[in-house]
PDB file of N, H, CA, C and O in Angstrom:
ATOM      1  N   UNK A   1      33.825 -19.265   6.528  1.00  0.00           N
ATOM      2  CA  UNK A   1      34.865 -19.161   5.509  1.00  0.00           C
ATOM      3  C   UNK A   1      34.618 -20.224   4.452  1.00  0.00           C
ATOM      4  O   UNK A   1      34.308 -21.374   4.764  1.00  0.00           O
ATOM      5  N   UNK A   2      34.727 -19.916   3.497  1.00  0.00           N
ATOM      6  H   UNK A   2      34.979 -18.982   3.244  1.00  0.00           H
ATOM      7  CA  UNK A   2      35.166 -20.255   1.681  1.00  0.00           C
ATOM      8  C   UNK A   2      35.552 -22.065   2.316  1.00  0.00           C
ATOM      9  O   UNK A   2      36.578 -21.985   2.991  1.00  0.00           O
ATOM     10  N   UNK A   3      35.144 -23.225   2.280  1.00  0.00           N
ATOM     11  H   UNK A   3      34.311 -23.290   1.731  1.00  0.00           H
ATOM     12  CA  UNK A   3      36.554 -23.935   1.977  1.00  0.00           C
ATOM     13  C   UNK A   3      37.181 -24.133   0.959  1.00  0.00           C
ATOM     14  O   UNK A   3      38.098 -24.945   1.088  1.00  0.00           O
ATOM     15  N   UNK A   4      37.060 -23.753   0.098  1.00  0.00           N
ATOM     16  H   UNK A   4      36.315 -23.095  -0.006  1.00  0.00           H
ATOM     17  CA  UNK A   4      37.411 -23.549  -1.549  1.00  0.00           C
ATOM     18  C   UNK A   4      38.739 -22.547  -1.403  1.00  0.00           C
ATOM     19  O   UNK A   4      39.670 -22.667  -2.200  1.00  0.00           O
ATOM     20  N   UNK A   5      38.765 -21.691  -0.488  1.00  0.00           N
ATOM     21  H   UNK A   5      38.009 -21.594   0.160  1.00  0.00           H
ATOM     22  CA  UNK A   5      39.855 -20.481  -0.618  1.00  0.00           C
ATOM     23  C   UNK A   5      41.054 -20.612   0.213  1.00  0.00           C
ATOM     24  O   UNK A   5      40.976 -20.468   1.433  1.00  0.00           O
ATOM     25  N   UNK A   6      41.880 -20.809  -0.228  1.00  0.00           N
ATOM     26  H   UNK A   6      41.943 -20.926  -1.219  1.00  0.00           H
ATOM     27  CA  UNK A   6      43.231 -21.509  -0.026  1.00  0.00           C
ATOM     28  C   UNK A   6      43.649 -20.289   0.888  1.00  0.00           C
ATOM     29  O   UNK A   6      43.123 -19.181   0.782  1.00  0.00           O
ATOM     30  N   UNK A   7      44.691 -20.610   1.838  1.00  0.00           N
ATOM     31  H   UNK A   7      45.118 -21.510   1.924  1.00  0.00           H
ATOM     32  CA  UNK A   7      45.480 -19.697   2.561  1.00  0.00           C
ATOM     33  C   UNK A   7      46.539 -19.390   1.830  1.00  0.00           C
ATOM     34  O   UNK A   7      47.326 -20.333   1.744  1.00  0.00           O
ATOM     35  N   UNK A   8      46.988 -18.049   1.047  1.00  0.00           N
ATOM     36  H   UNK A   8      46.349 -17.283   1.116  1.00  0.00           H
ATOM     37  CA  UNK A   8      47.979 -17.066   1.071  1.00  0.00           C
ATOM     38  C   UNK A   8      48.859 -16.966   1.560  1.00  0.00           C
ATOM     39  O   UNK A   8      49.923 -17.385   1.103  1.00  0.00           O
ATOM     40  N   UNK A   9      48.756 -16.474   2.481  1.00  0.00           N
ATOM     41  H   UNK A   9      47.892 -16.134   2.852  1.00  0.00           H
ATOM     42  CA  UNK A   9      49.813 -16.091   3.843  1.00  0.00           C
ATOM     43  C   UNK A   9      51.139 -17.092   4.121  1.00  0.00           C
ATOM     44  O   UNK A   9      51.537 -16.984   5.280  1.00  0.00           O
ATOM     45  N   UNK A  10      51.674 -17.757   3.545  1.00  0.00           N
ATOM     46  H   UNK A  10      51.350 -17.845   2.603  1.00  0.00           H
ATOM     47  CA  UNK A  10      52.699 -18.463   3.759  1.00  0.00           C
ATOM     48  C   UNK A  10      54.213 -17.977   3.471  1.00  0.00           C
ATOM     49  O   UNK A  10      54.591 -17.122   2.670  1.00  0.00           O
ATOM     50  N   UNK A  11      55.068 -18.882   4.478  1.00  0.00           N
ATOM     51  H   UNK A  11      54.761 -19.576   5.128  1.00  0.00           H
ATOM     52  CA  UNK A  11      56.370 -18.692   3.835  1.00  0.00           C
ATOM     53  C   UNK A  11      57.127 -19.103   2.419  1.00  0.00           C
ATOM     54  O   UNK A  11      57.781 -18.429   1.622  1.00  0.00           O
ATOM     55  N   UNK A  12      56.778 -20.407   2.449  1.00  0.00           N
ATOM     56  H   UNK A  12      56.246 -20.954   3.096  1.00  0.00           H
ATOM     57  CA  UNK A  12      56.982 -20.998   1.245  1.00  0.00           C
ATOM     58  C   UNK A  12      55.763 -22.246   1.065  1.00  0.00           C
ATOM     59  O   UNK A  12      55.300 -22.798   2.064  1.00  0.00           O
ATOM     60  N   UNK A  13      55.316 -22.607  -0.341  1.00  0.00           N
ATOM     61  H   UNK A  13      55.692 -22.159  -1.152  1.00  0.00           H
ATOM     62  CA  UNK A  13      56.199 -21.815  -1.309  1.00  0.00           C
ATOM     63  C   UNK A  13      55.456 -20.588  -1.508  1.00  0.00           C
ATOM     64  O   UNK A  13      54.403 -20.329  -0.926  1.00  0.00           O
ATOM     65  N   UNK A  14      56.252 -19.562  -2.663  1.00  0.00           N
ATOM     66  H   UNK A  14      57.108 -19.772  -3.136  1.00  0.00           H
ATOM     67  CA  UNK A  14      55.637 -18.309  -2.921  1.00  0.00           C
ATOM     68  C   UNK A  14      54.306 -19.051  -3.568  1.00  0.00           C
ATOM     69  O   UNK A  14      54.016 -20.194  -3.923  1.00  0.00           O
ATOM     70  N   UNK A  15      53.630 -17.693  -3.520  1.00  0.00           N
ATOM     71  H   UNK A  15      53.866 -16.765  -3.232  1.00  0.00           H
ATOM     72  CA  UNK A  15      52.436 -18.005  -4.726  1.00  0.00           C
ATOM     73  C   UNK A  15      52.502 -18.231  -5.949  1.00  0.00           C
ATOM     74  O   UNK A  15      53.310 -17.392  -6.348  1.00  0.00           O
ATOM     75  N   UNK A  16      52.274 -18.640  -6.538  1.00  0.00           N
ATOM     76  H   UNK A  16      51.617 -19.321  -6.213  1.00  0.00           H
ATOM     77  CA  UNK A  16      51.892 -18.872  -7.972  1.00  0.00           C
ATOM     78  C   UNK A  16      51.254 -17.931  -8.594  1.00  0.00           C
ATOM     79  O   UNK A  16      50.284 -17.304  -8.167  1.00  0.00           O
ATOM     80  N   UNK A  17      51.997 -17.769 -10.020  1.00  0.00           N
ATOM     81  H   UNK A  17      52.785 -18.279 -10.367  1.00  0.00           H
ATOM     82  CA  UNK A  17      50.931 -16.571 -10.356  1.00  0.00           C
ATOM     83  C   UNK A  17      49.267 -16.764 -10.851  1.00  0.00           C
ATOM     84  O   UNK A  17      48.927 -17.476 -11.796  1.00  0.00           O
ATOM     85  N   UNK A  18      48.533 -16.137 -10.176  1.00  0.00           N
ATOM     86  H   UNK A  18      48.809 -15.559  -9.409  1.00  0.00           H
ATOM     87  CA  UNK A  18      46.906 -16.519 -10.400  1.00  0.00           C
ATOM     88  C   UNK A  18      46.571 -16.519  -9.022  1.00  0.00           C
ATOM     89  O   UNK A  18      45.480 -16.154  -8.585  1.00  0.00           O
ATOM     90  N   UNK A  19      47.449 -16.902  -8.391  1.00  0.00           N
ATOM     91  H   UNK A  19      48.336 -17.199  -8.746  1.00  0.00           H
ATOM     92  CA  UNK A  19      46.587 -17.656  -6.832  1.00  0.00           C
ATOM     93  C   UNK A  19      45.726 -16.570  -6.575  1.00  0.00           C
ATOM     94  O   UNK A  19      44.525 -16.837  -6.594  1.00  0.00           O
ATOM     95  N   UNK A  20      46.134 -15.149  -6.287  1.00  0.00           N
ATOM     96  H   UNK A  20      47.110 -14.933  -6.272  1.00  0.00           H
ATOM     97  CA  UNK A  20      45.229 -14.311  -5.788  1.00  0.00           C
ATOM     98  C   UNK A  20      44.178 -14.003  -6.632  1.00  0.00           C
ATOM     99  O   UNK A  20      43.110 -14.422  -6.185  1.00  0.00           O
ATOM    100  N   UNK A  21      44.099 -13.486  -7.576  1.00  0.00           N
ATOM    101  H   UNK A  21      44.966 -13.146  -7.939  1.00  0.00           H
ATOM    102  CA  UNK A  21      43.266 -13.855  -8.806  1.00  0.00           C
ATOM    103  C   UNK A  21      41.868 -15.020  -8.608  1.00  0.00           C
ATOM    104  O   UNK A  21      40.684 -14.682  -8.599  1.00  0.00           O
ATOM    105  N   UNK A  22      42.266 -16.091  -8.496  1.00  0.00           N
ATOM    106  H   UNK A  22      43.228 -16.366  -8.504  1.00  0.00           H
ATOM    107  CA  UNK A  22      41.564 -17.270  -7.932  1.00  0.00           C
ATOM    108  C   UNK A  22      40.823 -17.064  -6.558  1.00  0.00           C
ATOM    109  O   UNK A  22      39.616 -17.306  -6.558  1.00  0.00           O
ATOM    110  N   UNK A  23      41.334 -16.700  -5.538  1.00  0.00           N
ATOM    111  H   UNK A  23      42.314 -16.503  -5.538  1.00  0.00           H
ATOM    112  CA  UNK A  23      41.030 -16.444  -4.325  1.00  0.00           C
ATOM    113  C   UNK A  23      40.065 -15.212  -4.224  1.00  0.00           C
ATOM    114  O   UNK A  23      39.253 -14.901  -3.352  1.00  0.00           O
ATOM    115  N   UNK A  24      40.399 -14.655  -5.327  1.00  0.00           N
ATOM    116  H   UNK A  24      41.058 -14.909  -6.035  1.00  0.00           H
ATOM    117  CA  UNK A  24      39.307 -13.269  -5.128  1.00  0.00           C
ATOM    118  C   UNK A  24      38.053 -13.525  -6.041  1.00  0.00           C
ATOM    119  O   UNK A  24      36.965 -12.992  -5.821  1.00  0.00           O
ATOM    120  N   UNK A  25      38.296 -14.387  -7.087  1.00  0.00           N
ATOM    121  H   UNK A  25      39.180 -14.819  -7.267  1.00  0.00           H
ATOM    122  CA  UNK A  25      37.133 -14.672  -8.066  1.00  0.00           C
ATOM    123  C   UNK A  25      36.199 -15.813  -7.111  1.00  0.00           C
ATOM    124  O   UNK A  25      34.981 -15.632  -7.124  1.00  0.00           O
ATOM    125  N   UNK A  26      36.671 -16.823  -6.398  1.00  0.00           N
ATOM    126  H   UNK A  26      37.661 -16.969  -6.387  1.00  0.00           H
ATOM    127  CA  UNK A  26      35.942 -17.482  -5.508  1.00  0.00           C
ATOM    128  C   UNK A  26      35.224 -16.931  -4.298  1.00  0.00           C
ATOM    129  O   UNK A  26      34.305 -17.549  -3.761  1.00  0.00           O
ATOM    130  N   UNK A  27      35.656 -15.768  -3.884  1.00  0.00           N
ATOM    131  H   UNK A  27      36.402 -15.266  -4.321  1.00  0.00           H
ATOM    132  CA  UNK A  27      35.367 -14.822  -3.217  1.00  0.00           C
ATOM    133  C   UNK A  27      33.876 -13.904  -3.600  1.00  0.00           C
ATOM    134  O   UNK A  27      32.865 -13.597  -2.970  1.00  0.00           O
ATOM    135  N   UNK A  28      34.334 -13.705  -4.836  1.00  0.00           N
ATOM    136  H   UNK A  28      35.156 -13.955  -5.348  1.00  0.00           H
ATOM    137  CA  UNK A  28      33.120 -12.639  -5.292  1.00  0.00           C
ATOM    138  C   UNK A  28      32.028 -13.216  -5.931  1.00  0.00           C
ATOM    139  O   UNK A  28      31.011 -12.556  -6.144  1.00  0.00           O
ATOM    140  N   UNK A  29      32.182 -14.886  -6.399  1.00  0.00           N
ATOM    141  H   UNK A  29      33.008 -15.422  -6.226  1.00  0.00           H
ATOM    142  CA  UNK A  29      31.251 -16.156  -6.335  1.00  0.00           C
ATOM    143  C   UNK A  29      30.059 -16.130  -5.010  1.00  0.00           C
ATOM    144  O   UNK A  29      28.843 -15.942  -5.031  1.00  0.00           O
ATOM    145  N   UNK A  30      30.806 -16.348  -4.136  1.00  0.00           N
ATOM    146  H   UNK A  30      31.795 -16.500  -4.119  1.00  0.00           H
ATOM    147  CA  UNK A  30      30.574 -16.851  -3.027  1.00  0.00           C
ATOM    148  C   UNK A  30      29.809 -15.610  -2.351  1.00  0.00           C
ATOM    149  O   UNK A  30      28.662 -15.950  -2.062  1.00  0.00           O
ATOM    150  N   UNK A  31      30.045 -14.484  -2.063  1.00  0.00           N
ATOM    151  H   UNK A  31      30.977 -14.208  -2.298  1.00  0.00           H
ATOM    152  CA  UNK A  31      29.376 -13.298  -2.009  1.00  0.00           C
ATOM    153  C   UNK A  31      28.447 -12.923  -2.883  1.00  0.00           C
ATOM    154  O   UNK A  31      27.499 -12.457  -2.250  1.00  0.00           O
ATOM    155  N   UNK A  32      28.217 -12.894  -4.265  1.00  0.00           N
ATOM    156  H   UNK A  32      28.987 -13.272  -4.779  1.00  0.00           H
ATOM    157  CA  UNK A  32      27.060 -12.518  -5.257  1.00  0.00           C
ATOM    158  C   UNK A  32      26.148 -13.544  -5.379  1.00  0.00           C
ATOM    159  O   UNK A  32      24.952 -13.385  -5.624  1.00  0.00           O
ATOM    160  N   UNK A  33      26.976 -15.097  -5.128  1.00  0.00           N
ATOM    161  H   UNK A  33      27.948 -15.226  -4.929  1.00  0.00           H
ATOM    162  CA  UNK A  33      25.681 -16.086  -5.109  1.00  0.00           C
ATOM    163  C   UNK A  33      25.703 -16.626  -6.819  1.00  0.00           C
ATOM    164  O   UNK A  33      24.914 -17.503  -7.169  1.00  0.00           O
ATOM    165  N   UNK A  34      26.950 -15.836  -8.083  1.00  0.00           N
ATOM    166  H   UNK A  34      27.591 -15.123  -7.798  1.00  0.00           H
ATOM    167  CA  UNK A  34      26.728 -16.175  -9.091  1.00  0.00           C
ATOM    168  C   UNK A  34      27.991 -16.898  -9.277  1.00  0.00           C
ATOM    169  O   UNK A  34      29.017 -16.418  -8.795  1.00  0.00           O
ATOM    170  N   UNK A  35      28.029 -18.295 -10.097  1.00  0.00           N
ATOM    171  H   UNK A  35      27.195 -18.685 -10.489  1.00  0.00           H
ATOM    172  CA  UNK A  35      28.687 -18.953 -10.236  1.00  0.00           C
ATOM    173  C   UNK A  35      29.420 -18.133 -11.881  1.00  0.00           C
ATOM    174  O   UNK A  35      30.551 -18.119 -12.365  1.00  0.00           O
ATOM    175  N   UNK A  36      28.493 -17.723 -12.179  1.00  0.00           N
ATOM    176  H   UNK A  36      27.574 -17.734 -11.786  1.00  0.00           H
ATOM    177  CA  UNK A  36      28.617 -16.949 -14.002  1.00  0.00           C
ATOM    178  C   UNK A  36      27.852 -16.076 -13.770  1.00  0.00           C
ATOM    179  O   UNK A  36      26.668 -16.401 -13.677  1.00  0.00           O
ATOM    180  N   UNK A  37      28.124 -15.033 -13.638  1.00  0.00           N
ATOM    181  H   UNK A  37      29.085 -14.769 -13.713  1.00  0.00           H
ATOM    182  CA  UNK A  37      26.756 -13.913 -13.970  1.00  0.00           C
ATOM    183  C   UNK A  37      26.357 -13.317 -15.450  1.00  0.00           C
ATOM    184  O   UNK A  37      27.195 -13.472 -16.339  1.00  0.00           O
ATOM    185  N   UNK A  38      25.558 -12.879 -15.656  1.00  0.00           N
ATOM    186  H   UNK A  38      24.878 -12.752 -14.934  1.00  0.00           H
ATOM    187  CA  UNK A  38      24.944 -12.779 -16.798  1.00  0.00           C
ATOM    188  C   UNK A  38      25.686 -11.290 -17.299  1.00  0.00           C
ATOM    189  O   UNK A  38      26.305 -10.490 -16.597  1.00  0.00           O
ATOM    190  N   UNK A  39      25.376 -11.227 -18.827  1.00  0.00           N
ATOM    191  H   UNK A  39      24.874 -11.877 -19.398  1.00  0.00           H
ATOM    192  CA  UNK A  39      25.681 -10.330 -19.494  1.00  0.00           C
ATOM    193  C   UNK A  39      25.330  -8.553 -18.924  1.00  0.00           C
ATOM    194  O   UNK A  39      25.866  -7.507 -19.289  1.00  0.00           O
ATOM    195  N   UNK A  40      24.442  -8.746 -18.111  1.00  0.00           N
ATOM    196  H   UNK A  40      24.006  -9.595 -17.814  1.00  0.00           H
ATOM    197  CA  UNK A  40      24.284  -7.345 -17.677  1.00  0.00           C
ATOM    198  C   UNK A  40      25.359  -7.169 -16.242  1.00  0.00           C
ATOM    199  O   UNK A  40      25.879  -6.133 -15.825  1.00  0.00           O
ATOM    200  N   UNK A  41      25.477  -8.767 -15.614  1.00  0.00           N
ATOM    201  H   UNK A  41      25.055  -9.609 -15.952  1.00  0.00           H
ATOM    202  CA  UNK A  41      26.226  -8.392 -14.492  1.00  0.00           C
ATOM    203  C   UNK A  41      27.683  -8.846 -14.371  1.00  0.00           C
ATOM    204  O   UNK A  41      28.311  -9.219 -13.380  1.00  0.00           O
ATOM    205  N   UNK A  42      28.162  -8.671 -16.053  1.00  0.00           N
ATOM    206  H   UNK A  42      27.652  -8.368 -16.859  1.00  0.00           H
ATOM    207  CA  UNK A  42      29.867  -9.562 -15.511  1.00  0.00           C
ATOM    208  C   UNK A  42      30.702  -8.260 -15.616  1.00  0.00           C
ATOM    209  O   UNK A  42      31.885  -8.432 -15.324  1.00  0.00           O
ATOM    210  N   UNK A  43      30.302  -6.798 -16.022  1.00  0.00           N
ATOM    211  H   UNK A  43      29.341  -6.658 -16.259  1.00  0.00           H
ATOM    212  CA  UNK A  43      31.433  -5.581 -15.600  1.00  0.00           C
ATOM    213  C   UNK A  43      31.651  -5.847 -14.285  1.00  0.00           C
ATOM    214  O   UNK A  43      32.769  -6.124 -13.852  1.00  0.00           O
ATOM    215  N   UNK A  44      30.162  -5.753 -13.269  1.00  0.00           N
ATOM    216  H   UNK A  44      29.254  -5.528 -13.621  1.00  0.00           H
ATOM    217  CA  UNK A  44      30.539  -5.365 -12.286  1.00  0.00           C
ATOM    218  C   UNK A  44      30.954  -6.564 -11.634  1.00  0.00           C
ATOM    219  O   UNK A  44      31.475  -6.379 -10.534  1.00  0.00           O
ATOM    220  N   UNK A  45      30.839  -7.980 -12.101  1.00  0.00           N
ATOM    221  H   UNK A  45      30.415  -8.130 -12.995  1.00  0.00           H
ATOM    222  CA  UNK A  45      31.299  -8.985 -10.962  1.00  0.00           C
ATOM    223  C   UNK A  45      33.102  -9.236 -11.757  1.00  0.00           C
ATOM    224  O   UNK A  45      33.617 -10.269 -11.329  1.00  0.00           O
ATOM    225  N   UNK A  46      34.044  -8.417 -12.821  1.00  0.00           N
ATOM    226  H   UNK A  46      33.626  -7.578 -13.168  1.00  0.00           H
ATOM    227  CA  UNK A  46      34.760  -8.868 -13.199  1.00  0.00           C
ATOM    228  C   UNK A  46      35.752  -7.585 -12.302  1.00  0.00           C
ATOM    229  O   UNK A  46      36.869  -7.729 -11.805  1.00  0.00           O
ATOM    230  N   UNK A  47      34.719  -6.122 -12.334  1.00  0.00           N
ATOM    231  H   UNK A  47      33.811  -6.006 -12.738  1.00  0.00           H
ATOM    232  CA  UNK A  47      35.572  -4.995 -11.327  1.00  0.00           C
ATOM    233  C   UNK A  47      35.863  -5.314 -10.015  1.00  0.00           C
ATOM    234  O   UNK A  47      36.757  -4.760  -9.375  1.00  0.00           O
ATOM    235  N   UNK A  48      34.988  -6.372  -9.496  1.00  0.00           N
ATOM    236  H   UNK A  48      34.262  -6.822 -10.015  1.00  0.00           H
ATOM    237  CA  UNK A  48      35.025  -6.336  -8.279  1.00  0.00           C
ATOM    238  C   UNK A  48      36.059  -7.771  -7.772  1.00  0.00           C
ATOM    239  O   UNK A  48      36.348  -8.119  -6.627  1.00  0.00           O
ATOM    240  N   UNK A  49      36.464  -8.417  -9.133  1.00  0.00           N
ATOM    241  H   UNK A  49      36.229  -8.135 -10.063  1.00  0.00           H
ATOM    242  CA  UNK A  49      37.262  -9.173  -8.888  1.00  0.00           C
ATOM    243  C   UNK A  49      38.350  -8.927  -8.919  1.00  0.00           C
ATOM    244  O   UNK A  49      39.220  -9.623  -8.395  1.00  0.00           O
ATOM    245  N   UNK A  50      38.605  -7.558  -9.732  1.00  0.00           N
ATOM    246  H   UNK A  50      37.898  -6.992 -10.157  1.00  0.00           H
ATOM    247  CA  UNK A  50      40.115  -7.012 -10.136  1.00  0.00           C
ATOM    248  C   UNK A  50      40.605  -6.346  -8.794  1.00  0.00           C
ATOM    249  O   UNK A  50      41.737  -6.391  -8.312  1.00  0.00           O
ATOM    250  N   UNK A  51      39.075  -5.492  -8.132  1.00  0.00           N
ATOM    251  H   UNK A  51      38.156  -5.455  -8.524  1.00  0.00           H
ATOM    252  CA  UNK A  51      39.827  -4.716  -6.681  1.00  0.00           C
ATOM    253  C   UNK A  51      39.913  -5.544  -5.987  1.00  0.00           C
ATOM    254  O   UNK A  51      40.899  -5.240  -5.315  1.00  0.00           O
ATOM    255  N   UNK A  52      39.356  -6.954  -5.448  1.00  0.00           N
ATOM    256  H   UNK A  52      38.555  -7.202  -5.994  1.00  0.00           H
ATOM    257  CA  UNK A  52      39.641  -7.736  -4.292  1.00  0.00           C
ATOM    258  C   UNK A  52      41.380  -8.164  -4.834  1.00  0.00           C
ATOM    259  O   UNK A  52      42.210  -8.148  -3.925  1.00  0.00           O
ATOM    260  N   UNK A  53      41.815  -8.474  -6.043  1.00  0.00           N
ATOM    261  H   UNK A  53      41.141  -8.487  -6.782  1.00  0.00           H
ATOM    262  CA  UNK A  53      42.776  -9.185  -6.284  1.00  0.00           C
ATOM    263  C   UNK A  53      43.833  -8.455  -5.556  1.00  0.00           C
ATOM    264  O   UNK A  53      44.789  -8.804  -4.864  1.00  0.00           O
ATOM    265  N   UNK A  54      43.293  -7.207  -5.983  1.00  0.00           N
ATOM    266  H   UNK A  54      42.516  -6.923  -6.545  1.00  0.00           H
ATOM    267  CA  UNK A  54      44.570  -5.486  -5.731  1.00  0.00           C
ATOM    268  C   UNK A  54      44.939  -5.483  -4.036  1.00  0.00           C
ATOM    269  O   UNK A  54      45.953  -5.443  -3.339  1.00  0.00           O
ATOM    270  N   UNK A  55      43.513  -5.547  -3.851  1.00  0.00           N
ATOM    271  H   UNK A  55      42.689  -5.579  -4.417  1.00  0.00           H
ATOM    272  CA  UNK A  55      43.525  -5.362  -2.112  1.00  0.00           C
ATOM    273  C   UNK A  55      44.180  -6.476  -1.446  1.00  0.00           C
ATOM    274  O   UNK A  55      45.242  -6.196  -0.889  1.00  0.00           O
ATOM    275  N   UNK A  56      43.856  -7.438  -1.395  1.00  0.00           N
ATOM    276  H   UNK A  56      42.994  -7.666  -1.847  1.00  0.00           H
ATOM    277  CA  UNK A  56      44.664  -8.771  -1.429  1.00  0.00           C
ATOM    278  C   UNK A  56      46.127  -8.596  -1.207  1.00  0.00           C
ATOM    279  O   UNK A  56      46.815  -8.765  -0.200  1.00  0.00           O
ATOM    280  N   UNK A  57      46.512  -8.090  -2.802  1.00  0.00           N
ATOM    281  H   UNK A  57      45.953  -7.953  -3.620  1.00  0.00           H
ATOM    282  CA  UNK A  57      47.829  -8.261  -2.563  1.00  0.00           C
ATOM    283  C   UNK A  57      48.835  -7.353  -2.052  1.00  0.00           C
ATOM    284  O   UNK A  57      50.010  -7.626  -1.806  1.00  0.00           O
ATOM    285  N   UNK A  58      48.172  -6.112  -1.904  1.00  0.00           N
ATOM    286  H   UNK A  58      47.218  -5.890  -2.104  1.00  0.00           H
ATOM    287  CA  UNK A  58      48.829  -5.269  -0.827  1.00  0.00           C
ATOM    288  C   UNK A  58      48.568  -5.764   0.226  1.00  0.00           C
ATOM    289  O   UNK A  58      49.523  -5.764   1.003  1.00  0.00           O
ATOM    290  N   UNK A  59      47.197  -6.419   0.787  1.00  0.00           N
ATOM    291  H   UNK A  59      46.421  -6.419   0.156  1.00  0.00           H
ATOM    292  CA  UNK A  59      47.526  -6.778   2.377  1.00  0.00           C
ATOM    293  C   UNK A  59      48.784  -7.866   2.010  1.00  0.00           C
ATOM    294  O   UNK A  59      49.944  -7.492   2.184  1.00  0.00           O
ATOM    295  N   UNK A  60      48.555  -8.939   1.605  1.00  0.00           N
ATOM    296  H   UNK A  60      47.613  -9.242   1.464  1.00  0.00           H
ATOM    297  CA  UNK A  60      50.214  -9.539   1.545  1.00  0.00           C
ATOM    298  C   UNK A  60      51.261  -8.786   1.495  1.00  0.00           C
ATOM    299  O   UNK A  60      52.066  -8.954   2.411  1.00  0.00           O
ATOM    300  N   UNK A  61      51.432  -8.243   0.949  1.00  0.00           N
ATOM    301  H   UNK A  61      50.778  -8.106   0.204  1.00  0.00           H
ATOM    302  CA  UNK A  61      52.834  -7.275   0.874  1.00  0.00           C
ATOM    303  C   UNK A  61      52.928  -6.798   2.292  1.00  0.00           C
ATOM    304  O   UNK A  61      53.886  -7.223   2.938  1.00  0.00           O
ATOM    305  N   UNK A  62      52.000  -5.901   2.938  1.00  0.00           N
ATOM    306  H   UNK A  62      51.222  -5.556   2.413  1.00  0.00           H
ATOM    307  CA  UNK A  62      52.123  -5.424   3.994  1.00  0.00           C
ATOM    308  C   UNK A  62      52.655  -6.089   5.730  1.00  0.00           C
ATOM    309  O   UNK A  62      53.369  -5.829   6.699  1.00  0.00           O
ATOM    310  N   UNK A  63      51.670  -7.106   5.172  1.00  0.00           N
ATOM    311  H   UNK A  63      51.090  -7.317   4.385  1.00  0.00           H
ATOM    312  CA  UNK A  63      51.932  -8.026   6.415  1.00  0.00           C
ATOM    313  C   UNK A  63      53.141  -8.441   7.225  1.00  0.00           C
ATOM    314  O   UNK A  63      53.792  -9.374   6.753  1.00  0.00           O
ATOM    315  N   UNK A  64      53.543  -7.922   8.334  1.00  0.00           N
ATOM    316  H   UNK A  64      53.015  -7.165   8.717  1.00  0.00           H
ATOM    317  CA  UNK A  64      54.644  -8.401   9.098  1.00  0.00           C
ATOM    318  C   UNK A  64      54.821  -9.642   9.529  1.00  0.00           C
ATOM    319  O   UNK A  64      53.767 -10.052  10.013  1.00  0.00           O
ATOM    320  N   UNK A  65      55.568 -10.332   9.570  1.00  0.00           N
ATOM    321  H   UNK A  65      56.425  -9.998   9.177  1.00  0.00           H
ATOM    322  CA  UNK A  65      55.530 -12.036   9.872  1.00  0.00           C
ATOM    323  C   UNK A  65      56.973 -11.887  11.028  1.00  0.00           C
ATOM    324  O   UNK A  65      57.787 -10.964  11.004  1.00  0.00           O
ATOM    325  N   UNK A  66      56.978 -12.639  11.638  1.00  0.00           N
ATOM    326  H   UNK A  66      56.317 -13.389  11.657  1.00  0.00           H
ATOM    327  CA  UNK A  66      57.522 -13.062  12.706  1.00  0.00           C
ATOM    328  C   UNK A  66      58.902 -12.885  11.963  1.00  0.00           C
ATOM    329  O   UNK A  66      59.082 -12.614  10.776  1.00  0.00           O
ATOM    330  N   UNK A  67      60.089 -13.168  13.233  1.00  0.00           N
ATOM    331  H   UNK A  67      59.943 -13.389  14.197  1.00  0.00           H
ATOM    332  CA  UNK A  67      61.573 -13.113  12.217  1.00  0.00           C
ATOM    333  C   UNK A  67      62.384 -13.509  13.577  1.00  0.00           C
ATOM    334  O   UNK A  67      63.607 -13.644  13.549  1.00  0.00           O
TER     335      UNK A  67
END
């Protein structure tokens, strides 16, 4: 695991807006190996930051937590 990528999953506080955003762009860093990718490769490293963000935050939403 990332140590750069912060845990989500909490009660409080809420997230901030960006956090997931952040968490998924460090993500798709860390997987492509590009810190900046180049002009031929920032569609696909900017799409693939938008679906991790998406996916992300439905698994948050989804998630059952204790009660």
């Amino acid at each position: 695991m990332c140590r750069s990528i912060k845990l989500l999953r909490r009660p409080e506080p809420a997230l901030e807006p960006g956090e997931t955003a952040a968490a998924a762009l460090q993500f798709v860093r860390k997987v492509s190996g590009y810190r900046a990718p180049s002009k031929a490769n920032q569609a696909a490293f900017n799409a693939a930051v938008d679906e991790i963000t998406v996916a992300t935050e439905k698994l948050l939403a989804h998630l059952a937590t204790k009660s």
